[in-house]
Structure formats: structure tokens, C-alpha cells
C-alpha angles and dihedrals in degrees: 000000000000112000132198135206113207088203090070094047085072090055096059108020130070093253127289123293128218138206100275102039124111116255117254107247133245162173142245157147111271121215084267088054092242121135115264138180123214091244101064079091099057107125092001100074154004115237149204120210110185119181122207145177109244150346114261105014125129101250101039086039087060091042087062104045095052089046085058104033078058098042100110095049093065100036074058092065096032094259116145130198139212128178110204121192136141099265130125120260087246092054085048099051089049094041081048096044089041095058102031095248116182098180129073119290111198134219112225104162084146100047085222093144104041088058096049082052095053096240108103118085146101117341132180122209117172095347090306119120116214134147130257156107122309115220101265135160119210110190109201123198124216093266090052107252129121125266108175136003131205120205127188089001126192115224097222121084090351092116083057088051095047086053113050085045087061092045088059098047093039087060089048096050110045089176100064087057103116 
């Protein structure tokens, strides 16, 4: 079991966000490898940013399968998603050829943007301490704030989750419908 220590998290991350705050801005290499910010989808669609640890493990492997076998659904409402890790661009085309993803994957090698999101930091996994990302959703709505944040998530079943969030804020919320 992997645990985390929110202390630490301080330490190595630019400070923690809230629902309500605006999302910190980046930017990124599109599916058609072009540059991208995070705000060309201001006032065009909702998103979901999900951080995770690493390309091809189970976990992650499972978090990425339910996000695109439930892709549609969420193009459907206007809802985009982004996966954002560490990994190389390379890893990132393979993981993305390999299950069939149809969203962004991001390139982090840096982990420029999970710190800017408060969620990289000291981790311990079987007594022993590193550093990396905890498992964390951001849902973005279309004027760039956040919405909803995910803390300690478990891959499986959390698409489901994220989605029947948006569903109920979707129907609270008539303007945010694409």
C-alpha cells in the first residue's frame, strides 16, 4: 500500500488548490502533437484532468480503460479529458496505442504541473520513502475553475464516479450544458 503524507506535499508542491479556485494553467502537446494551453477550453468544455503515477500499471492501466470506454459518454456532454503523468511522450503514445485511448495524454517529466496542482510529493511504499504524484481528479468547468477535486482515488469504478458527479452538476447547473 502506497501511502501519502500530505505534510510533505507542502514541502514539494506549490501549495494546495480548492474547489473554487481557478486551475493553474498549462501547457501541453495535443493528439495532433501541436502545443496547447489548458485555456483554449475555456467556454468551450468542461474537463477532467486526472493525474496519475505511471504508463502500463495496473492500476493506472484500469484507470485508463474505464476513462475511454467511457469516452463517448463524456465527448457527448462536452466533457474533455486529459490524463497527465511523468512519463515520456513515447511512453505516452505506446500506453495510448496499447489501450485504445482517444483523450490527451500529457507529458509531465518534469512534474511541473502536478506540483502546480498540489499533488506531488513524498510517498512510502513497503517501508521504503520516494517522491511522486498521488492519484488525484481535477474537474474543470468551462470558465476554469474547479469544480471537484479527487483525492487518493481508486482506479476502478472512478470514471463512473466522475461521471455521475458531472451528471449532477450538469443538472444543477443548466448553463455549463454544451
Amino acid at each position: 500500500m502506497v501511502q501519502f503524507d500530505i505534510k510533505d506535499m507542502e514541502e514539494t508542491s506549490q501549495g494546495f488548490l480548492s474547489e473554487g479556485d481557478n486551475a493553474p494553467e498549462f501547457t501541453f502537446e495535443d493528439n495532433n502533437f501541436k502545443e496547447a494551453k489548458l485555456s483554449n477550453y475555456k467556454n468551450r468544455s468542461n474537463i477532467i484532468v486526472y493525474f496519475y503515477p505511471r504508463d502500463f500499471t495496473p492500476g493506472c492501466s484500469t484507470e485508463a480503460a474505464e476513462f475511454t470506454e467511457d469516452y463517448q459518454e463524456f465527448a457527448n456532454l462536452g466533457i474533455e479529458i486529459m490524463g497527465i503523468s511523468s512519463d515520456t511522450k513515447n511512453s505516452h503514445t505506446k500506453f495510448k496505442e496499447r489501450f485504445h485511448i482517444p483523450y490527451i495524454l500529457v507529458s509531465d517529466p518534469e512534474n511541473i504541473i502536478s506540483k502546480q496542482y498540489g499533488i506531488f510529493g513524498k510517498k512510502t511504499f513497503m517501508g521504503k520513502e520516494y517522491f511522486g504524484v498521488a492519484r488525484s481528479t481535477f474537474l474543470i468547468d468551462k470558465k476554469g475553475k474547479i469544480i471537484k477535486i479527487f483525492h487518493k482515488v481508486k482506479p476502478s469504478g472512478h470514471s463512473k464516479e466522475v461521471k455521475e458527479f458531472f451528471n449532477a452538476w450538469m443538472s444543477s447547473n443548466k448553463s455549463n450544458i454544451k
